[in-house]
Each structure stands twice: as structure tokens, then as C-alpha cells.
MARKE-874301 format. One record per residue (C-alpha): y, z negated, x; residue in one letter. Coordinates in steps of 0.1 Angstrom, whole numbers, plus 5000, padded with zeros to 4 digits. Layout:
residues N
YZXa/...
END
This chain:
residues 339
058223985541x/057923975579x/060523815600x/060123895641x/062523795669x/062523945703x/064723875728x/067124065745x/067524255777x/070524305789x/069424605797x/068624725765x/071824915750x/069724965719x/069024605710x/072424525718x/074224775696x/072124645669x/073624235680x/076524365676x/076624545643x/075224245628x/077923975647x/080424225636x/079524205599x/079223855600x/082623825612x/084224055589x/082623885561x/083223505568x/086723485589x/088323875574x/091523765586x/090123755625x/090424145640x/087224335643x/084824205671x/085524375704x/082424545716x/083924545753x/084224115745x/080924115726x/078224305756x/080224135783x/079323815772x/075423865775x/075924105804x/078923895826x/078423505816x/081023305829x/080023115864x/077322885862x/076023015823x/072823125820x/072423355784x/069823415763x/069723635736x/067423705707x/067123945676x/065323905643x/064324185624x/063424145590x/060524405577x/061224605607x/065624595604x/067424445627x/069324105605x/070123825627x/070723765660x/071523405686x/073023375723x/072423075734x/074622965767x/073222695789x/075322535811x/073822475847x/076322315868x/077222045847x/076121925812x/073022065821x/071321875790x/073522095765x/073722445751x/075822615726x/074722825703x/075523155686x/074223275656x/074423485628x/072723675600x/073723965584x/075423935550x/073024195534x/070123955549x/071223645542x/069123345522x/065623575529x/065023305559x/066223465588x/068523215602x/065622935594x/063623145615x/066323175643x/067022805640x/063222725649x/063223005675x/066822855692x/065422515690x/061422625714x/064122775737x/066022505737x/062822235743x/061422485768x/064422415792x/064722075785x/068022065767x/069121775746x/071621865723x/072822165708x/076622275694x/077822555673x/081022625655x/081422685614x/084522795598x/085522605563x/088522605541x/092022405541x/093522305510x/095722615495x/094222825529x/092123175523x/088923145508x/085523015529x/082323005518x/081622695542x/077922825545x/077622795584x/078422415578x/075922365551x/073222575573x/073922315600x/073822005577x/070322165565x/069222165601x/070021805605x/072921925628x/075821605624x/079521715622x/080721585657x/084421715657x/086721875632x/089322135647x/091522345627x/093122705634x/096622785634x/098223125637x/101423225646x/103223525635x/105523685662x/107023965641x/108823625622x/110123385650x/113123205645x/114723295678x/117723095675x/115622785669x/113522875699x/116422895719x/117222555711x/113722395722x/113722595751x/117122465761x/116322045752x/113022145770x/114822275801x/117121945802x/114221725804x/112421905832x/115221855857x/112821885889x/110622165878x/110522485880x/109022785858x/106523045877x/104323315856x/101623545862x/099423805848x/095623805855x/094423665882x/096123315896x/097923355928x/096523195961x/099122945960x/098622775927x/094722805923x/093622495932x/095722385911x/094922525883x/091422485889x/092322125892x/093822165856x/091322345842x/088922095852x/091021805838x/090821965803x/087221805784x/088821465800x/092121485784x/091021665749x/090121495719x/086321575716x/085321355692x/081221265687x/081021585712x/078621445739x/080021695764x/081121555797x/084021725823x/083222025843x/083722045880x/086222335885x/086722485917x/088222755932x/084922945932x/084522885899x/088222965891x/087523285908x/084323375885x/085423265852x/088323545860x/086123795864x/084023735838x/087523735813x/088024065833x/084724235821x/085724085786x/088624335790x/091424055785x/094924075793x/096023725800x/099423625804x/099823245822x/103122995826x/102722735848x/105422435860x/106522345897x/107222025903x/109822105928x/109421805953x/105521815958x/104822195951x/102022105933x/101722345899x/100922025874x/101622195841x/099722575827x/099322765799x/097823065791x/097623365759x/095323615764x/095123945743x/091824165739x/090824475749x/090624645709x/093124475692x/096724485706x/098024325674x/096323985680x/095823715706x/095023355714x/096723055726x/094622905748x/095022605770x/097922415773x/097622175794x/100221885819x/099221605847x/098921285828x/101821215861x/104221485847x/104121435808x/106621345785x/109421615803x/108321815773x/106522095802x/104022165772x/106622345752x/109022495778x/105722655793x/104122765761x/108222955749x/108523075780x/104723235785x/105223335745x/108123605754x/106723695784x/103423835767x/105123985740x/107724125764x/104624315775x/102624345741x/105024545714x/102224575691x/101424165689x/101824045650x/099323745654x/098623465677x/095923195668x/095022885684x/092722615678x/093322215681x/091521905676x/092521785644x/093421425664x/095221605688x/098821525676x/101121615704x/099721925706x/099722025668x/103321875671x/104522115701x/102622435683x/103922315646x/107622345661x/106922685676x/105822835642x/102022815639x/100522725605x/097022595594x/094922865581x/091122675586x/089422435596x/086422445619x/083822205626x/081922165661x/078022055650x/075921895675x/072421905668x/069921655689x/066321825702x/
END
């Protein structure tokens, strides 16, 4: 049994085909529930990294078939000592060695740049949730990988809202935010509110619970703003934002944003949330995230599925997303690994 990896050119439309049939697999496998990985989503990420990534991609064939395959992402504007990793082996290839061989493979990368730490995601399962087979974690324990911060998935279904009961939180919401006021957009930010939200958006790994994550703030700036859009662009998402005025300065100090992908009208994800430490407690959070919620699926009939994933210490947001509907499905663990 012969195990060889190669890595791959973004170039090569062949050796990406076979990345993706094999990430695909995985996916349908270990999280069913998730909708089938977008190919648009899937190439774009090796091809169009967001600003300041550079990608590296690999594939293992096993006896000459194509059977596992890593991205690795390393940062280069900031945390420049990290990477995160993707990897997967296909469930018709699995326990023949392949993802040891990957692992040592990701890991002379990973010395080669002089990286210190690594992190990768693995799905598990919640007490009375779907079924998980909770390998991923036990592949990472195996590694000596250290469980650095547990998250958990919730997803909300849209076909089921209680619109009467969001009509009341939107209402208590509205009377706290006397002073603020309610803008939206699709796609790209407007000029007026992007250094704001670049602002925001660089505020986020400060104000998040990240747990034994060693992964320090990014500097966000309107450049980078700028990139990371088109980036989401060539990803093919349709991304619907809220954001929150505070009247007197003009400063945006509160955004949100739900984005939908390019194959799978029926799902999206809730992505950040986030307010100024200055402007909390006027309960911006959830008068953003109701509003921004009817406005995408005022535009997306066919949405039956939002998910969205929190720190499990992150109690005001599970609060805000618990009173909008979402409900645990998994639990995912973040694994840092040390080189």
C-alpha cells in the first residue's frame, strides 16, 4: 500500500475536482444535515484567499486514487505564527493511514514556514442531537492536538418563526435604542460606513470568547475590508448586513450580517454579530439581527435553514439567538496543535 501527496496548483482543475469530491464526501458523511459543498465556495477558496492568506493545498492518493486532501491557510499580516488547517479523508479510505500521512505532511509545511501552532475544527454530538462519530476529535487527540475551545451550532428554521413573538422583541428592542437608527445593505459596505465596519470587524477576536485559542486581533482596514469582499464575492455569496446609527455621532457602532451561498438557496449562516463595548446593553444585537433576518428572507423565498455557531461561554449571544428560535444541534471543538 502506497500513500503519495502532491500538492496542488491552483491551476490544476484536475487535482482540484478530485479535492473536492473527496471534501464533499467527507461532508456528506460526518455533518449530513449541512447542504452539499458548493464547488463555486470550495475552488474559490484555494484560488481567491481572503486578503493577506497565503494557501496551500495537498492531495494524497492512496495506491494511485485520489483519498485525502489539506488546505492549510497561513495568515501573514497578523498571527503570522499560526495556521489553520483543513483536512479530510475520504470515508471509503479512511483508517488505511491517509490522514496520519497528511498529518506529518501538514506539520514539514507547517515547520518549513516557521509556524507555531496549528487549529482545525471537529464536529461531535450534543446530548439527544443527530448522531456524530466524533472521529475528527479523536484523530486530533491522537495527534497530540489539545481541545482549546468548545463552540456549538445552532440552526434556525425560518419556515417556523413565531412572528408575533418577533414582533414583540423587535418592539422592546426599538424602545431601548432611542438614539439609533437602522441602515441595511446588500454586498458590498457603503463608503460611508466602511471604516466602521472595518473597525468592527477588527474588534471581533478581542471581544469573543476564544478560549485556550492563542490567536491574537487582526488589523482591519479598509483595504482589507475591501478584499475580504471580494474574495466572499468569488465564493459566490449573497450577503445580507444590518448595521446601527448612533444618531448623534454618525458612527455605525453596531453590524450584523447572514450570508447565503451560491448552490443552496435553502440554507445560510449567521455570521457576526457584533456592538461597541460604548453602545451595548440598548439591546442593538437583537434589533439588528430581526431586522437583517426579514430582510434576507424578504429576498431569499426558498431559505428553510439558518445556522450559526457560538462559543459555548458566550452567553449573551446564545441568549439573543435562543430568543430568536435557534436550537443546539452540535457541538464543535477548535484543536490547537503546537509544532
Amino acid at each position: 500500500m502506497g500513500i503519495d501527496i502532491a500538492p496542488i496548483d491552483r491551476a490544476d482543475q484536475a487535482a482540484i475536482d478530485e479535492a473536492y469530491r473527496i471534501r464533499a464526501a467527507t461532508d456528506a458523511a460526518d455533518v449530513p444535515d449541512f447542504p452539499p459543498l458548493c464547488r463555486r465556495r470550495f475552488e474559490a477558496a484555494i484560488r481567491h484567499p481572503m486578503p493577506g492568506i497565503e494557501v496551500v493545498a495537498a492531495l494524497a492518493r492512496l495506491d494511485g486514487v485520489p483519498a485525502g486532501y489539506l488546505r492549510l491557510d497561513l495568515p501573514r499580516l497578523d498571527n503570522t505564527d499560526n495556521a489553520s488547517l483543513d483536512l479530510a479523508v475520504h470515508p471509503a479510505h479512511r483508517r488505511r493511514g491517509v490522514g496520519r500521512a497528511l498529518h506529518g505532511h501538514c506539520v514539514r509545511l507547517l515547520r518549513e514556514r516557521g509556524r507555531k501552532r496549528v487549529y482545525a475544527p471537529a464536529v461531535s454530538a450534543l446530548p439527544g442531537g443527530p448522531e456524530r462519530h466524533g472521529a475528527g476529535g479523536a484523530f486530533a487527540a491522537a495527534a497530540g492536538a489539545r481541545p482549546a475551545l468548545a463552540e456549538v451550532r445552532r440552526r434556525l428554521d425560518p419556515t417556523r418563526l413565531d412572528q408575533a413573538a418577533l414582533d414583540g422583541l423587535l418592539a422592546d428592542a426599538r424602545s431601548r435604542a432611542a438614539g439609533y437608527r437602522v441602515v441595511r445593505w446588500y454586498g458590498h459596505t457603503p463608503v460611508e460606513y466602511e471604516a466602521d465596519v472595518a473597525y468592527l470587524d477588527g474588534r471581533l477576536v478581542a471581544d469573543m470568547p476564544l478560549g485556550d485559542l492563542e490567536w491574537e486581533p487582526e488589523n482591519i482596514d479598509v483595504e482589507r475590508l475591501r478584499g475580504t469582499e471580494r474574495a466572499l464575492d468569488a465564493r459566490g455569496r449573497r450577503r445580507y448586513h444590518q448595521g446601527a446609527v448612533h444618531v448623534a455621532s454618525g458612527r455605525l457602532v453596531a453590524w450584523t450580517l447572514l450570508d447565503v451561498g451560491a448552490s443552496a438557496p435553502w440554507h445560510a449562516f449567521q455570521r457576526i454579530t457584533i456592538v461597541d463595548p460604548d453602545h451595548r446593553g440598548r439591546r442593538l444585537g437583537l434589533l439588528t439581527k430581526i431586522e437583517n433576518l426579514r430582510y434576507a428572507l424578504a429576498h431569499e423565498p426558498e431559505l428553510r435553514a439558518v445556522d450559526t455557531f457560538n462559543a459555548a461561554a458566550n452567553a449573551r449571544m446564545i441568549a439573543i439567538n435562543e430568543r430568536l428560535g435557534y436550537r443546539p444541534v452540535d457541538g464543535w471543538t477548535d484543536w490547537q496543535l503546537t509544532i
